[in-house]
C-alpha distance (Angstrom), angle and dihedral (degrees) to the residues before:
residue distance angle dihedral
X1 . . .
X2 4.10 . .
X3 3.69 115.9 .
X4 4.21 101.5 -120.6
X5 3.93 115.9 -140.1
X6 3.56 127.5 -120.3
X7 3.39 123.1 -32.6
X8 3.94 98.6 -152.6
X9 3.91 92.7 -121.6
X10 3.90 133.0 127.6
X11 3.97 129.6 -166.2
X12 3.62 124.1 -142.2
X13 3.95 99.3 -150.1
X14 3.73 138.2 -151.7
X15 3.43 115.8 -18.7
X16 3.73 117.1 -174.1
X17 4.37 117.8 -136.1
X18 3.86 136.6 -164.4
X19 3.52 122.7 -60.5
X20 3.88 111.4 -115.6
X21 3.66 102.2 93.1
X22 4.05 87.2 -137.4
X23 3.82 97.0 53.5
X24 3.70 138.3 111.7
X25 3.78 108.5 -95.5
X26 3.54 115.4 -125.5
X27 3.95 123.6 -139.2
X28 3.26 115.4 -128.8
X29 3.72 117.9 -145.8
X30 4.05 106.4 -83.8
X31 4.09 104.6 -144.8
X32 3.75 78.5 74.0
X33 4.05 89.4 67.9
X34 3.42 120.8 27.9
X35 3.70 132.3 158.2
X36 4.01 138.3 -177.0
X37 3.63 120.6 -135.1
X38 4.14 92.9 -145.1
X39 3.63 109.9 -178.2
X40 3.74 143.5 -13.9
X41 3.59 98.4 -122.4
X42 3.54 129.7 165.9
X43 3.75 129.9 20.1
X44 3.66 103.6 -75.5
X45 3.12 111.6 19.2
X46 3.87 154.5 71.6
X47 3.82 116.4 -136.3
X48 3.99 112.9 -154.3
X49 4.08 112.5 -166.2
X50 3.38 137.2 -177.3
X51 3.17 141.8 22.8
X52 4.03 105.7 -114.7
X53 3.96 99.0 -160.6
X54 3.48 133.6 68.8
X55 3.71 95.0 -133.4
X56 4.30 118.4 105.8
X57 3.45 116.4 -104.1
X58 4.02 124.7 -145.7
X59 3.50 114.1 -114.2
X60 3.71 95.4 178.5
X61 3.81 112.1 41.6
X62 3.49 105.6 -162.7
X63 4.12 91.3 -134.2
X64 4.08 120.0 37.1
X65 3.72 102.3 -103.8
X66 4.25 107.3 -116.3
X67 3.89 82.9 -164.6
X68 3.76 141.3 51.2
X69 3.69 140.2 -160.1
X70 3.57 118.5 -151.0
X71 4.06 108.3 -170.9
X72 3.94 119.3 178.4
X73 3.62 128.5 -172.8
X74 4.08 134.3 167.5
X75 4.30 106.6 -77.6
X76 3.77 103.4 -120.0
X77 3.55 96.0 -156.3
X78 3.77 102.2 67.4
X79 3.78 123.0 65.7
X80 3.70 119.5 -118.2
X81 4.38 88.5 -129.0
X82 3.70 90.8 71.5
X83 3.81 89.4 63.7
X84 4.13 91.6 48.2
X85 3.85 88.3 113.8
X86 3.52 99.1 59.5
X87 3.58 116.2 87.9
X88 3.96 107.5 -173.0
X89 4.05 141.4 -3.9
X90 3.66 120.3 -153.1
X91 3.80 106.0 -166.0
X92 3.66 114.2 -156.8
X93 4.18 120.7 -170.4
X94 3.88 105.9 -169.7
X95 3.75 134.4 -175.5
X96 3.82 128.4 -126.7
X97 3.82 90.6 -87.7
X98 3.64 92.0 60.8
X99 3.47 92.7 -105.3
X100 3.93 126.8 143.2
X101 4.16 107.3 -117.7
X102 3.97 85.4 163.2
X103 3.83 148.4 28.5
X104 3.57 144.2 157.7
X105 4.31 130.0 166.8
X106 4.01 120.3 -152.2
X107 3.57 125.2 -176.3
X108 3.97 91.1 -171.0
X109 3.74 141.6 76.4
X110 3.08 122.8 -86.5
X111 3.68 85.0 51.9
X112 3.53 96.7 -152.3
X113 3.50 129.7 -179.3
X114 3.68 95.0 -148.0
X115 4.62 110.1 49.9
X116 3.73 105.8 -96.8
X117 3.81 114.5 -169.5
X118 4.20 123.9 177.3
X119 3.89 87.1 -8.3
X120 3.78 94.7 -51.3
X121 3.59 132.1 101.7
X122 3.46 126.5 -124.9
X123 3.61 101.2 -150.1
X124 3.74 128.5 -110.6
X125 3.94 131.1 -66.1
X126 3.52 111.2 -156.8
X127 4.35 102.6 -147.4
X128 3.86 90.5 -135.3
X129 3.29 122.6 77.9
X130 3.49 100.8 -138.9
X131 4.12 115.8 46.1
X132 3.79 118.8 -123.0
X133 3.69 114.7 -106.7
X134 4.18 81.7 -127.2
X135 3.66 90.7 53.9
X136 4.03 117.4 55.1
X137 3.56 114.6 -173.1
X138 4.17 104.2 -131.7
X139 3.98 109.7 173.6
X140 3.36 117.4 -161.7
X141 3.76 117.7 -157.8
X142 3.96 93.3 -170.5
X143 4.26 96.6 131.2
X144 4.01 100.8 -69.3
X145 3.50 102.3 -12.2
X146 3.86 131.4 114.1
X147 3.78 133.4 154.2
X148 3.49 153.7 -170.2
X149 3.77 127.0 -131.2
X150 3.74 108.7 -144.5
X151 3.70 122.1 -164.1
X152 4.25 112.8 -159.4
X153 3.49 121.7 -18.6
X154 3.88 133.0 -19.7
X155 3.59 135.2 157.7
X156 3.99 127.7 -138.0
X157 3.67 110.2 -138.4
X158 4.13 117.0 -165.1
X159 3.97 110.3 -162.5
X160 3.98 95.9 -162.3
X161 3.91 115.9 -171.5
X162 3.34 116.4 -161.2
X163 4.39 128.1 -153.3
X164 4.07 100.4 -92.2
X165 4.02 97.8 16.8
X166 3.89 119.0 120.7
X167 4.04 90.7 -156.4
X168 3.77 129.3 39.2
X169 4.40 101.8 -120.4
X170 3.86 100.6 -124.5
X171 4.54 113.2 -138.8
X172 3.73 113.9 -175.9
X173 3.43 138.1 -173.6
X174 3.88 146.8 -159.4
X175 3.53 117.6 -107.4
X176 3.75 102.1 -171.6
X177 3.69 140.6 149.2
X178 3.86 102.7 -112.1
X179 4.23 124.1 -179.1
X180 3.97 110.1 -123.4
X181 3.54 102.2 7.9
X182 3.85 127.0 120.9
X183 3.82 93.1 -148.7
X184 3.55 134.7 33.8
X185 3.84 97.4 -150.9
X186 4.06 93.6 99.0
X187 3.79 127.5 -178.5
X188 4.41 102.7 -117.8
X189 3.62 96.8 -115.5
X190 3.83 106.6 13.4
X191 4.18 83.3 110.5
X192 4.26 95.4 102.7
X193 3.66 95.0 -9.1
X194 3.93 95.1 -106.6
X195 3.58 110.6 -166.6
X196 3.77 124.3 -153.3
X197 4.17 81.9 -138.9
X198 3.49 107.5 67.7
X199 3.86 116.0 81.2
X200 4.20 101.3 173.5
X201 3.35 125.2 113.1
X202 3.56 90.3 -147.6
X203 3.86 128.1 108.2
X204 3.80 101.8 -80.5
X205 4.67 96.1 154.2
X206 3.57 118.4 152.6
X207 4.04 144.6 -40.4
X208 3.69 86.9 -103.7
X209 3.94 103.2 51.9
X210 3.94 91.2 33.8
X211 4.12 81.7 63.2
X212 3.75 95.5 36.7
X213 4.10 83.8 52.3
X214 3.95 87.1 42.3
X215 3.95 92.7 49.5
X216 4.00 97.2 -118.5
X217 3.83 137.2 128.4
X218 3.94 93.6 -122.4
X219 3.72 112.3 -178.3
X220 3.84 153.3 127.4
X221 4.15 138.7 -126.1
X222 4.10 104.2 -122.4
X223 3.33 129.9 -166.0
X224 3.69 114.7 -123.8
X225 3.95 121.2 154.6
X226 3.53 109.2 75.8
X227 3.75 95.2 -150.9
X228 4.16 139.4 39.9
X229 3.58 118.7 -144.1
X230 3.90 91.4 -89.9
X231 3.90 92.7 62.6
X232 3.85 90.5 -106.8
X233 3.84 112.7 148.4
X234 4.01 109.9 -122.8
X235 4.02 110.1 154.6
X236 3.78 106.8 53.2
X237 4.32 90.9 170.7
X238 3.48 116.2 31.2
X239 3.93 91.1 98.1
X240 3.69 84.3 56.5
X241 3.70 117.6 124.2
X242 3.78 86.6 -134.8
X243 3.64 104.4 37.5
X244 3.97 83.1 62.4
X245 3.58 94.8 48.6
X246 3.28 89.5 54.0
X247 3.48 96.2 50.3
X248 3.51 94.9 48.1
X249 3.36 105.6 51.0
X250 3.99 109.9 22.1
X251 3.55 93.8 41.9
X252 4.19 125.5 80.3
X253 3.77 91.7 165.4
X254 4.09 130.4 42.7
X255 3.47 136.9 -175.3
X256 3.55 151.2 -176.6
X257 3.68 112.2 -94.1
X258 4.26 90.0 -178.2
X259 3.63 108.3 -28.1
X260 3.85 95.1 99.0
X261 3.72 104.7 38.3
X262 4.04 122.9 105.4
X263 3.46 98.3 -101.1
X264 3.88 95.8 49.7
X265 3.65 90.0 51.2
X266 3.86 115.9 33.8
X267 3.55 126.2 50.8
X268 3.92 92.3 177.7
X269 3.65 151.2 9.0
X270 3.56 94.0 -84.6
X271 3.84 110.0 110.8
X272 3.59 95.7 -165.0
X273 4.19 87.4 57.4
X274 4.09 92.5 72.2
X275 3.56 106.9 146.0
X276 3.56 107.5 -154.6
X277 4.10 100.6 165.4
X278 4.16 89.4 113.8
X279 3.82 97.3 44.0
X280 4.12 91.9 44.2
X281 4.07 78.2 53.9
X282 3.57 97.9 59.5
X283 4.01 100.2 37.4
X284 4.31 92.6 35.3
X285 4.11 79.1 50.8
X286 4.01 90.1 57.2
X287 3.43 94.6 45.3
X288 3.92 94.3 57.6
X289 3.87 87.0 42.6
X290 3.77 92.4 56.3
X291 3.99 85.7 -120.8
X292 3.65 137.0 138.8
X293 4.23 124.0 -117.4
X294 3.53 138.5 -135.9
X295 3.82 116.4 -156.3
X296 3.77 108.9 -132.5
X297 3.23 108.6 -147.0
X298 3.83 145.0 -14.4
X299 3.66 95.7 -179.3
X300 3.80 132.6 9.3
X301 3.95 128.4 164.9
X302 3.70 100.9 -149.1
X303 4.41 84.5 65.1
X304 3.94 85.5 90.5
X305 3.97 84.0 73.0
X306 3.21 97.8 63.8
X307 3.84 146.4 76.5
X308 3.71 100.6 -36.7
X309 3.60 109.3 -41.0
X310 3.83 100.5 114.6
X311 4.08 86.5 51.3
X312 3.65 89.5 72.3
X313 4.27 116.1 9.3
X314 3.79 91.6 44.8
X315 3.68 105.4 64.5
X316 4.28 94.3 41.3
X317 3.59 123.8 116.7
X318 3.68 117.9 -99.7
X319 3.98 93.7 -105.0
X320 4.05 85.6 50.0
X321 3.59 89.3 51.2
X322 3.82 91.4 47.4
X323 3.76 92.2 53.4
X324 4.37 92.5 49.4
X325 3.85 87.3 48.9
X326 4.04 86.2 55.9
X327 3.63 102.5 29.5
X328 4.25 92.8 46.2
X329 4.02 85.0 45.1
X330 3.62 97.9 48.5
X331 4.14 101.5 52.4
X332 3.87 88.9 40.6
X333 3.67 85.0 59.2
X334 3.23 94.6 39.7
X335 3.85 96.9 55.8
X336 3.77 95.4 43.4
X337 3.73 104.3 36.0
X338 3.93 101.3 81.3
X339 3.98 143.1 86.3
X340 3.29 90.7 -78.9
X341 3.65 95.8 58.9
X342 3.57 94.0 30.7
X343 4.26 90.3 130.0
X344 4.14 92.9 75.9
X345 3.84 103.3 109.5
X346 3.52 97.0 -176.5
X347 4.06 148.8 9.2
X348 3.43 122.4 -127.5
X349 4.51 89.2 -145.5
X350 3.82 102.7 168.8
X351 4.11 122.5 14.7
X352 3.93 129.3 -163.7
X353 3.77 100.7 -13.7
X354 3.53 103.8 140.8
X355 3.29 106.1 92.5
X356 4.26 121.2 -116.8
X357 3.61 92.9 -124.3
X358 3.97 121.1 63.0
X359 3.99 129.9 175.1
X360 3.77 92.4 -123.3
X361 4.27 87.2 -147.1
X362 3.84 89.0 64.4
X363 3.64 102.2 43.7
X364 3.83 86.6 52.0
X365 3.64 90.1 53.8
X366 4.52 88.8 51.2
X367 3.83 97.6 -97.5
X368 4.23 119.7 109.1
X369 3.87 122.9 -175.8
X370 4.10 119.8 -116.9
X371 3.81 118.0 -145.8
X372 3.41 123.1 -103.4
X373 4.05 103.9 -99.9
X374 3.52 140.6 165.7
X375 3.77 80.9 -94.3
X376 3.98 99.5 45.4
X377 2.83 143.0 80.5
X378 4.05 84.8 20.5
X379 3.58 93.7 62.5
X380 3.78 110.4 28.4
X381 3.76 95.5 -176.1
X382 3.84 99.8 49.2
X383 3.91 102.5 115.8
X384 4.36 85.6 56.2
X385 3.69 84.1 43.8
X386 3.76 94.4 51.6
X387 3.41 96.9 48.8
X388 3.60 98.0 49.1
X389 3.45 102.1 45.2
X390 3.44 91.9 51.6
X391 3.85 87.6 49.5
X392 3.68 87.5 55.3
X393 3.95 97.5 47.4
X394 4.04 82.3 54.2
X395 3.82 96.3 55.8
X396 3.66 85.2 44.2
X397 3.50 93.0 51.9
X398 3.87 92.3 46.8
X399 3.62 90.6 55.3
X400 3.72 94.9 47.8
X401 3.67 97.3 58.5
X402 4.29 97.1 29.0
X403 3.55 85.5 -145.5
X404 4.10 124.7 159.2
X405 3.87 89.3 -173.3
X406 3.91 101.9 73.2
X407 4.23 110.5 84.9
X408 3.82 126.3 -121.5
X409 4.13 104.4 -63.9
X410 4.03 93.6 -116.1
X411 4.11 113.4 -154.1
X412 3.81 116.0 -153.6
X413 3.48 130.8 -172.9
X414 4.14 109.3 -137.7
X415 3.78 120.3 -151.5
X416 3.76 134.2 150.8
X417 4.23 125.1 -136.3
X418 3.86 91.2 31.6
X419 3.63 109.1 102.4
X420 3.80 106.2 91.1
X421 3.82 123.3 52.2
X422 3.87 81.4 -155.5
X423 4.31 128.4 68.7
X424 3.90 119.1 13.8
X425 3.76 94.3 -29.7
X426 3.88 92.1 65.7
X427 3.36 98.6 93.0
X428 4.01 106.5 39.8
X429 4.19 81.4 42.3
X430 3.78 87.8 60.3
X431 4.02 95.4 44.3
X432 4.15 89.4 51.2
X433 3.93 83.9 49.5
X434 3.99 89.8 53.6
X435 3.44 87.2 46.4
X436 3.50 104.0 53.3
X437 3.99 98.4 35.8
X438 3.79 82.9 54.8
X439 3.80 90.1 51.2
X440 3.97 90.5 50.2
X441 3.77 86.7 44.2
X442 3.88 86.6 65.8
X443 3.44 98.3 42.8
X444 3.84 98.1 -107.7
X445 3.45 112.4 159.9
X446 3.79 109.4 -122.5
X447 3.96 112.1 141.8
X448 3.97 99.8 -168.4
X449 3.94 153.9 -15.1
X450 3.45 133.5 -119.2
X451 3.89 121.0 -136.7
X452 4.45 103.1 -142.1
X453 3.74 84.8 -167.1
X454 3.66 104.5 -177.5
X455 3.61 102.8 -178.6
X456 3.78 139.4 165.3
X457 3.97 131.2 -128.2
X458 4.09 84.8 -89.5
X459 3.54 93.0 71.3
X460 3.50 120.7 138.1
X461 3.78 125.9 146.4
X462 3.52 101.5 97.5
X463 4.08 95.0 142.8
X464 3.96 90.7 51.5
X465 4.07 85.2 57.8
X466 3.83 93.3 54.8
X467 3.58 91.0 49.2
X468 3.90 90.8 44.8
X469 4.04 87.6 51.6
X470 3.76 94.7 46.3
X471 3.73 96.1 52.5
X472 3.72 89.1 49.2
X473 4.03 90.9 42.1
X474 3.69 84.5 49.6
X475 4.64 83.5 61.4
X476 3.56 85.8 55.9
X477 3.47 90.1 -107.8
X478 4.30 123.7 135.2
X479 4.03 116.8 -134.3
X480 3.69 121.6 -154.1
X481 3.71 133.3 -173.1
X482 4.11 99.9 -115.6
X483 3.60 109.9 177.8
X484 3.74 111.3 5.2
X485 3.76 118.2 -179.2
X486 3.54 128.6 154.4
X487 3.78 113.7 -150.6
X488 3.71 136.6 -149.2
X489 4.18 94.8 -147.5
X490 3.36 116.5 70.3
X491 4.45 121.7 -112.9
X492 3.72 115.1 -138.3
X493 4.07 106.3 -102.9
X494 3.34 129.5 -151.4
X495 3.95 140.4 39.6
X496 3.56 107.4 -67.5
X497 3.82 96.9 16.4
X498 3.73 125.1 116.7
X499 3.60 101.7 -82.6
X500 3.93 84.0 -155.0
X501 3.72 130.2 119.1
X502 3.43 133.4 -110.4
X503 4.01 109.0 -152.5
X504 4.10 115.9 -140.0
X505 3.76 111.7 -119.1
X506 3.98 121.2 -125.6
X507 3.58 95.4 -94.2
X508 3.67 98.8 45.8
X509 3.99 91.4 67.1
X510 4.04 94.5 85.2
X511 3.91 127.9 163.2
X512 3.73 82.9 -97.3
X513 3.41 99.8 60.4
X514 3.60 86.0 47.8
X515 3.59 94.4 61.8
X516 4.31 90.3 39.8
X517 4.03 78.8 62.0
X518 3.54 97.5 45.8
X519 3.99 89.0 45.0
X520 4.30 83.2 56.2
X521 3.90 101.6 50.4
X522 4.02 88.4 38.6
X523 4.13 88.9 54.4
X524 4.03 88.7 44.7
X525 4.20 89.4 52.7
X526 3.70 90.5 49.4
X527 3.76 98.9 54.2
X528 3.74 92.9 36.1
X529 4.48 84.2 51.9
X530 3.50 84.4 46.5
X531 3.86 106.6 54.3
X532 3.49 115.5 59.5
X533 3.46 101.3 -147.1
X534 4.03 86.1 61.8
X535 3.64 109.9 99.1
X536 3.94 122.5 153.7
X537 3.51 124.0 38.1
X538 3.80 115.1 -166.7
X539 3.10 134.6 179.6
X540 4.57 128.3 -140.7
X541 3.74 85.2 -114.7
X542 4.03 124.0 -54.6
X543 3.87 115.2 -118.2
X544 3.96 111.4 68.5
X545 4.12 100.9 -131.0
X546 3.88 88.8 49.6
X547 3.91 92.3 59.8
X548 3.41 124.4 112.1
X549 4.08 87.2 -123.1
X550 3.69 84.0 64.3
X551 3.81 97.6 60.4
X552 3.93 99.3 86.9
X553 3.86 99.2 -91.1
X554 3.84 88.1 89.3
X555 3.62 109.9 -1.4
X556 3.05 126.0 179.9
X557 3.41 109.5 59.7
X558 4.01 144.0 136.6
X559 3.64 105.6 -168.0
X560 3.82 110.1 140.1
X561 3.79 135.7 61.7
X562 3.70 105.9 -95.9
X563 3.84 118.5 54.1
X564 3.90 126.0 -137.6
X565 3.68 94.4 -76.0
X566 3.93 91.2 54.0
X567 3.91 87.1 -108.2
X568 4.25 114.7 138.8
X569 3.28 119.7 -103.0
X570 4.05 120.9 -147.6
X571 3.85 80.4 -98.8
X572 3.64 90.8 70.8
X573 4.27 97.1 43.9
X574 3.88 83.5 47.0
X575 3.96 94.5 57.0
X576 3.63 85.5 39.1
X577 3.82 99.1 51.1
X578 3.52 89.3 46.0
X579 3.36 103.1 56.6
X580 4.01 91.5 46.1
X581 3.51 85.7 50.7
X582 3.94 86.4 57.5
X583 3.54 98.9 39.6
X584 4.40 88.1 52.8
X585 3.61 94.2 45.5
X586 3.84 80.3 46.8
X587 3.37 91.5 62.5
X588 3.64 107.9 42.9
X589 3.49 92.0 52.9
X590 4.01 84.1 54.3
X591 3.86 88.8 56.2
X592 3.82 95.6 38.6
X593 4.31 89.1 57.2
């Protein structure tokens, strides 16, 4: 079944009313929830994305909403030529009877379900004459926007007929009312993940309380802003329905995936310009999911190629340089070290700055080779720097707020290709090592490092990354998986190879692939369950078309554990199965001592 582009539509989502059961809701103004319908994808269903304001959304009304407003609007980001082969839409909204409260056809982009005209719409017309007592007609003339107020359950239905089909293909949707959720486009089913392939009547639950049970940090980076300072788009799903069930109730851990990096939160020298809006929306999003954080990242080299960061950082002196690095590290710990963000378990301080290509002699004789950065060579000491000015803003955070309930501020060290002492890692693996034993040697205080691993489905050096996490364990120091994916296309190996990509094709993605994929994160789990020292294990993001494979540089791909319609993948029941198998031969062992 083709994936269809955009369908040109936007959802307004929960907005929360007055109390008294028996009053007249009130409308809330709409810019302060608004959601893009991206894509009908799939073969039942409608997928809305993200959020296309810059405005916070509640995830956790504190009162069940009894009524909903559903806005649509044309999707800006999508051009109207990539919908050239559809002829017509019939939109259908129906009530829980079955029965049709609502429809409109269009046979022209943007596909609307309300008539647009000139940029404008024209309002809705309902196609019965009398409204359904479940479906109160509410225009809003507030520039483009209009809305319906539904009351219960409905479902959209899009009738999409396509140049050289006989029959329009039908995609439907729930509209329902839903308690903490930021959207009220759901997936059927995505409630517990049920799966049609699991036949035991034993405890199976989800991700999350299999690795709660199992004793691990288990966890993904999401996207959630919809926008970087520039305006550019860069979270297409988080507004999804889906995406935040997902979130919510698979996920124990989150993290930033952009939101706290330079470039998505400074637009110039000016320390006292931070814009933290994106990062507060990942960590204020774990706090009303009862989850723990990871802070991605304090310091990253590959910032400088993005919005406007090399404009202004790149050019500086050395000493002005010095004094960013400090001043950018100290208010980001200062925001995000306190009671109120007492859930982040560990800060991501320095990423990826070993460089890819190491002279094998001087490794073997303790040194490694940094890349060349906006930060090096100019300041030769930055990753000591880093580290202990960020241990420093910590203390004086901790002093600040005399508080016994915030956890030990844990610095990692990030890097990618440097989990196995064994294959094409070996090398890089044994430069981060000299880099961090030198780092304890001086007393800096880093507590652990986190293994990227981006791998593909010919992975095999499983044995070379328990060695590589007992040697560090044996430094003190705690390794956790950061931003495991496991990719179809194939990365250039080797020093001196091209470090490129080579994307899989459509027909190369088989069942058994699937399963070689599954076989890769399950192996990962069981040496991270099995070494004590291993304690997070999270995953590049967790839904296949939100990875950053999927973005054009190396699309296609199917690297994660739930596919484009949110369903699992065997790579999900693997990771699952494993750590229930863990957790049981856990506790027999328990009853046999």
């Amino acid at each position: 079944m083709r994936s269809f582009p955009a369908l040109c539509l936007a959802l307004a989502a929960t907005q929360l009313f007055a109390a008294a059961q028996d009053s007249e809701p009130k409308v809330l103004e709409p810019k302060e929830q608004v959601f893009l319908v991206g894509s009908i994808n799939g073969e039942k269903h409608l997928h809305n994305a993200a959020p296309i304001t810059v405005d916070p959304f509640p995830l956790h009304p504190p009162e069940p909403p009894r009524t909903v407003t559903i806005l649509f609007q044309p999707d800006p980001e999508h051009a109207t030529k990539e919908l050239e082969d559809i002829q017509s839409v019939q939109f259908t909204v129906r009530n829980e009877k079955g029965r049709a409260v609502y429809n409109r056809t269009t046979s022209s982009p943007p596909f609307s379900l309300f008539a647009h005209e000139k940029g404008t719409f024209q309002g809705a017309s309902l196609g019965t004459k009398t409204p359904s007592t479940q479906l109160r007609r509410s225009l809003q003339k507030d520039g483009n926007h209009h809305s319906f107020l539904l009351q219960g359950r409905h479902t959209l239905e899009a009738a999409v007929l396509r140049k050289g089909d006989k029959d329009p293909k039908v995609f439907t949707v729930d509209l329902k009312t839903t308690n903490h959720s930021s959207s009220l486009l759901t997936h059927p089913g995505i409630s517990g993940i049920e799966l049609e392939k699991e036949t035991s009547d034993e405890w199976f639950g989800s991700l999350k309380e299999a690795a709660t049970k199992a004793g691990i940090a288990f966890g993904s980076a999401i996207c959630q802003t919809p926008f970087d300072l520039q305006g550019t788009p860069r979270c297409r799903y988080g507004g999804e329905g889906a995406y935040q069930a997902i979130v919510r109730e698979e996920l124990a851990v989150i993290s930033p995936e952009r939101e706290c990096k330079w470039w998505f939160t400074r637009t110039s020298a000016d320390l006292d310009e931070i814009d933290f809006t994106g990062c507060d929306d990942i960590f204020d999003l774990a706090i009303a999911n009862k989850q723990q954080a990871r802070f991605h990242t304090l310091l990253w080299h590959s910032d400088a190629f993005y919005g406007n960061i090399e404009e202004w950082l790149h050019a500086m002196k050395a000493v002005d340089k010095r004094a960013q690095l400090i001043g950018h590290i100290e208010k980001m710990v200062e925001r995000y070290r306190t009671p109120k963000y007492s859930n982040i378990i560990a800060w991501d301080v320095v990423n990826e700055a070993i460089d890819d290509a190491q002279d094998e002699a001087e490794v073997r004789s303790g040194g490694y080779k940094l890349r060349d950065s906006m930060w090096h060579p100019d300041l030769p000491e930055y990753i000591d720097l880093a580290f202990v000015y960020a241990h420093k803003a910590g203390q004086a955070a901790d002093a600040k707020h005399n508080s016994t309930t915030m956890p030990p501020m844990k610095l990692f060290y990030n890097d990618y290709s440097c989990e196995s002492t064994e294959g094409y890692s070996g090398t890089k693996s044994d430069a981060v090592y000299n880099l961090l034993a030198g780092m304890k040697r001086r007393g800096v205080p880093v507590a652990g490092v986190g293994f990227q691993s981006h791998v593909n489905g010919e992975y095999s050096y499983y044995e070379g990354v328990r060695k590589n996490m007992r040697r560090l364990g044996e430094l003190g120091l705690e390794v956790q998986f950061t931003e495991l994916d496991v990719a179809c296309g194939k990365w250039g190996v080797g020093a001196g190879d091209d470090p490129g990509y080579t994307p899989c094709k459509q027909s190369e993605w088989t069942p058994e692939r699937e399963l070689q994929q599954a076989e890769i994160y399950r192996q990962f789990m069981r040496v991270c369950l099995e070494e004590p020292n291993c304690t997070g294990f999270i995953t590049w993001g967790f839904v296949d078309k939100s990875s950053w494979l999927n973005r054009g540089m190396y699309s296609p791909d199917w690297p994660l554990l739930f596919d484009s319609s949110y369903k699992p993948k065997q790579s999900y029941l693997a990771l699952r199965e494993e750590l229930r198998n863990h957790t049981i031969a856990a506790e027999k062992m328990g009853r046999r001592q």
